[in-house]
C-alpha positions as CSV (number, residue, x, y, z in Angstrom):
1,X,0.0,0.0,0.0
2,X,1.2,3.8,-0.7
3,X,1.0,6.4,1.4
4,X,1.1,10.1,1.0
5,X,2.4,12.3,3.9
6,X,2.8,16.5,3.4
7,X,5.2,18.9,5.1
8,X,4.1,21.6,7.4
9,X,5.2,24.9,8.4
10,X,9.3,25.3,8.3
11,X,9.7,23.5,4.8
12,X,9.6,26.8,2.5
13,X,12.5,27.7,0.2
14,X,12.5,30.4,-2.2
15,X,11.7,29.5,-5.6
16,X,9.7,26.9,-4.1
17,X,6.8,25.8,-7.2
18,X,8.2,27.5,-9.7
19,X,9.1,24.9,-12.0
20,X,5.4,23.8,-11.6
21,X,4.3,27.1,-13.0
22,X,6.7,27.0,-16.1
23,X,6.3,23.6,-16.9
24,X,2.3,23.1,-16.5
25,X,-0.3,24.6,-17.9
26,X,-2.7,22.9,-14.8
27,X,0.0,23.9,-12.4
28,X,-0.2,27.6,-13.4
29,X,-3.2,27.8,-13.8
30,X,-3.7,27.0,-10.2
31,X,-1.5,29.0,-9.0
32,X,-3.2,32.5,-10.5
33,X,-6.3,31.2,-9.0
34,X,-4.7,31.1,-5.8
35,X,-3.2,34.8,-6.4
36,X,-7.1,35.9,-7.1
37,X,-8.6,34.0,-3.8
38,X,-5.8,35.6,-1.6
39,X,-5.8,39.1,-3.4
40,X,-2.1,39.4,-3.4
41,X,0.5,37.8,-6.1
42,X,1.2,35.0,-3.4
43,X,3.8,33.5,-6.5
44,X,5.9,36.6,-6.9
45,X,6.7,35.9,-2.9
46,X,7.2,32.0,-3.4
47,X,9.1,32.0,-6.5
48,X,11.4,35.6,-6.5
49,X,10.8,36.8,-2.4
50,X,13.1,36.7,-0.1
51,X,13.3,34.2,3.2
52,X,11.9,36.8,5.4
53,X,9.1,37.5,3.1
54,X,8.4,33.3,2.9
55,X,8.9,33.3,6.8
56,X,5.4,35.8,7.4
57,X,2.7,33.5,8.7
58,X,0.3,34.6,6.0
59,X,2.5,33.4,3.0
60,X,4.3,30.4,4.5
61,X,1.2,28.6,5.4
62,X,-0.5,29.1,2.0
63,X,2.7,28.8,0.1
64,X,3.6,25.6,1.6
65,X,-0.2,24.2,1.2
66,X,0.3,25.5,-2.7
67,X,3.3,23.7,-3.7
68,X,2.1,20.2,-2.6
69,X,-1.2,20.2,-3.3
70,X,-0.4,21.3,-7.1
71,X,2.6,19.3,-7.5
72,X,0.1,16.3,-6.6
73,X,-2.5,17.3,-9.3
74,X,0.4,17.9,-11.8
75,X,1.0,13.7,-11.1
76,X,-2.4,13.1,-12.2
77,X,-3.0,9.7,-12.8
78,X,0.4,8.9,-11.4
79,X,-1.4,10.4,-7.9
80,X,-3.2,7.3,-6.4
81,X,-3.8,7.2,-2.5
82,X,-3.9,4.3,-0.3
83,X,-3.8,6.3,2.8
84,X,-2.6,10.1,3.5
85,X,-1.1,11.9,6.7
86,X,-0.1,15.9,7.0
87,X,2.1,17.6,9.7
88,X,0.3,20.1,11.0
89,X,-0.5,22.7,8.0
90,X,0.2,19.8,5.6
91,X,-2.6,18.0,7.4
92,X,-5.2,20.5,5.1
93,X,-3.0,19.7,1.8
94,X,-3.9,15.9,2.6
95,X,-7.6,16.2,2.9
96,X,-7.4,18.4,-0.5
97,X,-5.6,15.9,-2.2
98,X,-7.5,12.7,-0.9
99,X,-10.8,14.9,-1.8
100,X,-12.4,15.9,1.7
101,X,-12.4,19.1,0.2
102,X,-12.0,21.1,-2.8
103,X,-8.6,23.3,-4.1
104,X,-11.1,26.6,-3.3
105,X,-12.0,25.8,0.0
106,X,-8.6,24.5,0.9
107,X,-6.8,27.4,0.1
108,X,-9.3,29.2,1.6
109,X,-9.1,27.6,4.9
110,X,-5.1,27.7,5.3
111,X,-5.4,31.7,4.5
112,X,-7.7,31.6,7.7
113,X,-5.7,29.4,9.6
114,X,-2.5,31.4,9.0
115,X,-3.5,35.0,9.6
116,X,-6.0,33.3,12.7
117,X,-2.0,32.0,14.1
118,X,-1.0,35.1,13.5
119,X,-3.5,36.9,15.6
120,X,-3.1,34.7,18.1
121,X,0.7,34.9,18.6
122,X,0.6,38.7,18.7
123,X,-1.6,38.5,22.4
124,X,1.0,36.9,24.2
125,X,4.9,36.2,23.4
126,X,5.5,32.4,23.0
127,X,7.5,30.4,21.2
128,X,7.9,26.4,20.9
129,X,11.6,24.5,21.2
130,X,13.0,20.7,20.2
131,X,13.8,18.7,23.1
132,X,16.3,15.6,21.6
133,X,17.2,12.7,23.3
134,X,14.4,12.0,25.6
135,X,11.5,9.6,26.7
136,X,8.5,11.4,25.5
137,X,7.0,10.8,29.0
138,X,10.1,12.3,30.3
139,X,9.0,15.7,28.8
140,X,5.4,15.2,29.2
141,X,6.0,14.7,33.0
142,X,8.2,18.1,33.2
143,X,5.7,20.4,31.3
144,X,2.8,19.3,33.7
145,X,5.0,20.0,36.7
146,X,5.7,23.9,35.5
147,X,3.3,26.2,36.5
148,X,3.4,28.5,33.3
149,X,1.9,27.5,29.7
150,X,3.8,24.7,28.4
151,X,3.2,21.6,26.4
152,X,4.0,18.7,24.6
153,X,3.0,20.0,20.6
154,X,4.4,17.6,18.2
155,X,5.4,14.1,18.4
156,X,7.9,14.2,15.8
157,X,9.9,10.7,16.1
158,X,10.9,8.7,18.8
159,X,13.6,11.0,20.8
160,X,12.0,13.7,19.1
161,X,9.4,15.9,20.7
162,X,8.6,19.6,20.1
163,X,7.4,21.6,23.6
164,X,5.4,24.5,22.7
165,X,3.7,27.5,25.5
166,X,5.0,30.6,27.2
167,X,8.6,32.6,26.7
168,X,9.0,31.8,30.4
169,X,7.1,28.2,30.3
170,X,9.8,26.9,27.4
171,X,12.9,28.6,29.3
172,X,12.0,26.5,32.5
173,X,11.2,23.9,30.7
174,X,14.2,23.4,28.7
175,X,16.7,24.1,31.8
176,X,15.0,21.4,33.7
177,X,14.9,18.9,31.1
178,X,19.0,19.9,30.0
179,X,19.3,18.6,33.7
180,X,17.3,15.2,33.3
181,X,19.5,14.6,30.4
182,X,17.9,16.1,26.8
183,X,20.8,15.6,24.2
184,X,19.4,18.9,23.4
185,X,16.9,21.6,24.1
186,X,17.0,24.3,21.2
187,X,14.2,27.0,20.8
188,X,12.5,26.8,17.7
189,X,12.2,30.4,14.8
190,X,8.6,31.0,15.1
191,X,6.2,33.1,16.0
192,X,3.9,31.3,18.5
193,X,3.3,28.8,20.5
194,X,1.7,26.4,17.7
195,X,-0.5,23.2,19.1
196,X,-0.7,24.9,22.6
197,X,-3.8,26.2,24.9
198,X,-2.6,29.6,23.7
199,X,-3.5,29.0,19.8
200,X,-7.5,28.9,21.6
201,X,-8.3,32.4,20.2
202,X,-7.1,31.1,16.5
203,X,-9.0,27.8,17.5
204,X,-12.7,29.4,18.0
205,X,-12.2,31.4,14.8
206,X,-10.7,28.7,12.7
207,X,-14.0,27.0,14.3
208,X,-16.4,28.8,12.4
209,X,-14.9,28.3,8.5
210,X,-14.5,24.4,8.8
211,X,-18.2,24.3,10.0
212,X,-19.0,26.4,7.0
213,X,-17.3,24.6,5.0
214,X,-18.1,21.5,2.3
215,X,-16.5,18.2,3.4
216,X,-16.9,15.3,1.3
217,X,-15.7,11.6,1.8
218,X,-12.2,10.8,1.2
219,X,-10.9,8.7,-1.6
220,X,-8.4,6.5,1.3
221,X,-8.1,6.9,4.6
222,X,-6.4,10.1,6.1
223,X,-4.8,10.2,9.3
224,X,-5.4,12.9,11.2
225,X,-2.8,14.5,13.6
226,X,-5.1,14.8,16.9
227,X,-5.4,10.6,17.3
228,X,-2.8,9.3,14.5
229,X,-6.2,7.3,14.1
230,X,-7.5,6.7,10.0
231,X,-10.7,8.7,9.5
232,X,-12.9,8.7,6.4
233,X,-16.1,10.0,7.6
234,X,-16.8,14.1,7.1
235,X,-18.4,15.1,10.4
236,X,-15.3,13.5,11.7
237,X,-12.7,15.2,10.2
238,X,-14.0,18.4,10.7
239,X,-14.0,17.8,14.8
240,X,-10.2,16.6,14.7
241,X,-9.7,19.4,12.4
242,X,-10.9,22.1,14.9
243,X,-9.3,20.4,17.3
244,X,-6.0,20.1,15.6
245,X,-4.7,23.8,16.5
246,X,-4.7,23.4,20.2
247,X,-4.1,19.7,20.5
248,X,-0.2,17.9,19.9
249,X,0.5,16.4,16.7
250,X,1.1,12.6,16.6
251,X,3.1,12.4,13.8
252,X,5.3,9.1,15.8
253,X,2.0,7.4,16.1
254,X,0.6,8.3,12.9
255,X,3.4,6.8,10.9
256,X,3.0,4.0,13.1
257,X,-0.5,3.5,12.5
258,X,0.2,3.6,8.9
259,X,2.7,0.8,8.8
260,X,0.6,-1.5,11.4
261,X,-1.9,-0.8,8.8
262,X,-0.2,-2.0,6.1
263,X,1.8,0.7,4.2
264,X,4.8,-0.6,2.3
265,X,5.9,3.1,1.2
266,X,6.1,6.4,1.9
267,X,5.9,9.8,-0.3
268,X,6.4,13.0,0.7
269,X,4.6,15.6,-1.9
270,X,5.9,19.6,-1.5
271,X,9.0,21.0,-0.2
272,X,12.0,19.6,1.8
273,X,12.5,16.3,2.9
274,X,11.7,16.5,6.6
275,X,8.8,14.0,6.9
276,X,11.1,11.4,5.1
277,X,13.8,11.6,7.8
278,X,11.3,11.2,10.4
279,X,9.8,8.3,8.8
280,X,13.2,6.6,8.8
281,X,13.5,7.2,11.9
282,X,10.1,5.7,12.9
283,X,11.4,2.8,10.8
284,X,14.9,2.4,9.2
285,X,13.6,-0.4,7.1
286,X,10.3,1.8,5.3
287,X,10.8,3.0,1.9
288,X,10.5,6.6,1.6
289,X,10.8,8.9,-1.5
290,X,9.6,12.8,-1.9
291,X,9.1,15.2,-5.0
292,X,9.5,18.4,-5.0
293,X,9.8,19.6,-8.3
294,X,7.6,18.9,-11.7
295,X,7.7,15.2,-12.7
296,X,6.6,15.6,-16.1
C-alpha cells in the first residue's frame, strides 16, 4: 500500500513551485487562481521573495499548502492514495488531495488558519523549542510540573518531541529537562506557541470556517494529527480538524499506525524532505521517496 504524507510549516524555500508554473499549464493555472482568492500575487513571494518575506505566517502557510497540493494534481494519474497523513499545515494539503475538500475551499481555509495563528501569537509572546534525546513521558512529566503554559505540541519521532507555550514556560522547561538529560533543548524560529492552549483564540475562529465549509468523503483513509487514528467520515474530520490547532501532533503514532496498517511506502509531496527523515526514523527499514519539483 502507498502512502502520502505532506510537510508543514518550516519546509519553505525560495523559488519553491516555480518549476510547476513553467512547466504546467494545470500547475499555473492554479496558481493564479490562488493569487485571485488571496488578493495578493502569493507566487511573486514563493518564487522571487526573499526568506523573510516566505517566513510571514500569512505566505508560509498558504505557500507551503500550494506547492504540494499542485505538485500532486500535476502527477495526475500517477497520484493514487492508499492512505494520506499531514504535519500540522500539511494536514489541510492531505484532505485536499485525498478529496475531503475542494482546491477553493482549501486554500481558503489555510489563509484563515495562517492569519488566525497570526492573531493569536501577537496576544501573548511564546514560542515552541525541540527537546532531543528524551523519553516522551520524560517531557510530558516536566511540562505538567511547570506552573506556566507549556506543552507537549508535536510528536515528531521517537527521541523527538517539540514543547510548545509561554517565553517563560519553554525557558524553564528546557533548563530542567537539559538537567534530566535532553541531548538537546534548542528553541524553535517562530512566532507562537503552535498546538498549545494559547493558539485557543485562533481555534474558535478557525472554528467557524470548517463548519462552513463543504466536506466530502475521502478517496483512502487520512490520518489525522489529533489521534494518528485513519478517519474517512466528514463530520469526523472536521471535529479533529478544529481540534487540531490546540491539541499535539502525533506524527510518531501516525506513521505507526500507517505501517501497522499496512503501508509498504512512503511519499512525501511539497517542499523539503523532513517528513522522510522522520519516517526513517520511525522505521529504518520503510521506503521513503519525496518530490519536490515537476515530474513531467
Amino acid at each position: 500500500m502507498k502512502a502520502y504524507v505532506f510537510p508543514g510549516q518550516g519546509a519553505q524555500f525560495v523559488g519553491m513551485g516555480k518549476d510547476l508554473y513553467e512547466n504546467s499549464a494545470l500547475a499555473k493555472e492554479l496558481f493564479e487562481k490562488a493569487n485571485d482568492i488571496l488578493g495578493f500575487r502569493i507566487t511573486d513571494l514563493m518564487f522571487e521573495g526573499t526568506d523573510e518575506d516566505l517566513k510571514q505566517t500569512k505566505v508560509t502557510q498558504p505557500a507551503i499548502f500550494l506547492h504540494s497540493v499542485i505538485l500532486a494534481k500535476t502527477l495526475g494519474e500517477d497520484f493514487k492514495p492508499e492512505m494520506v497523513a499531514g504535519h500540522s499545515l500539511g494536514e489541510f494539503s492531505a484532505l485536499v488531495t485525498a478529496g475531503a475538500m475542494n482546491f477553493e475551499d482549501g486554500l481558503k481555509l489555510v489563509s484563515q488558519r495562517a492569519l488566525a495563528m497570526q492573531k493569536a501569537c501577537e496576544i501573548e509572546p511564546s514560542t515552541m523549542a525541540a527537546i532531543v534525546g528524551l523519553e516522551d513521558s520524560i517531557v510530558e512529566e516536566v511540562c505538567n510540573s511547570i506552573e506556566d503554559v507549556v506543552v507537549a505540541a508535536n510528536y515528531n519521532c521517537p527521541g523527538q518531541l517539540v514543547i510548545s507555550g509561554s517565553i517563560s514556560g519553554i525557558d524553564k522547561a528546557c533548563d530542567i529537562l537539559k538537567e534530566k538529560g535532553a541531548k538537546r533543548a534548542i528553541k524553535l524560529p517562530v512566532g507562537g506557541a503552535f498546538h498549545s492552549p494559547l493558539m485557543e483564540p485562533a481555534r474558535t475562529e478557525l472554528a467557524a470556517a470548517i463548519e462552513n465549509t463543504e466536506f466530502k468523503q475521502p478517496i483512502c483513509p487520512i490520518y489525522q494529527n489529533v489521534n494518528a487514528q485513519s478517519v474517512t467520515d466528514p463530520a469526523e474530520i472536521k471535529k479533529n480538524l478544529v481540534a487540531q490547532l490546540t491539541a499535539p501532533v502525533r506524527w510518531t503514532q501516525t506513521v505507526q499506525n500507517m505501517i501497522a496498517d499496512g503501508t509498504t511506502s512512503f511519499t512525501e509531496l511539497g517542499p523539503g524532505k523532513v517528513l522522510q527523515g522522520l519516517v526513517k526514523k520511525v522505521d529504518r527499514g520503510m521506503a521513503v521517496e519525496g518530490f519536490s519539483t515537476y515530474q513531467g
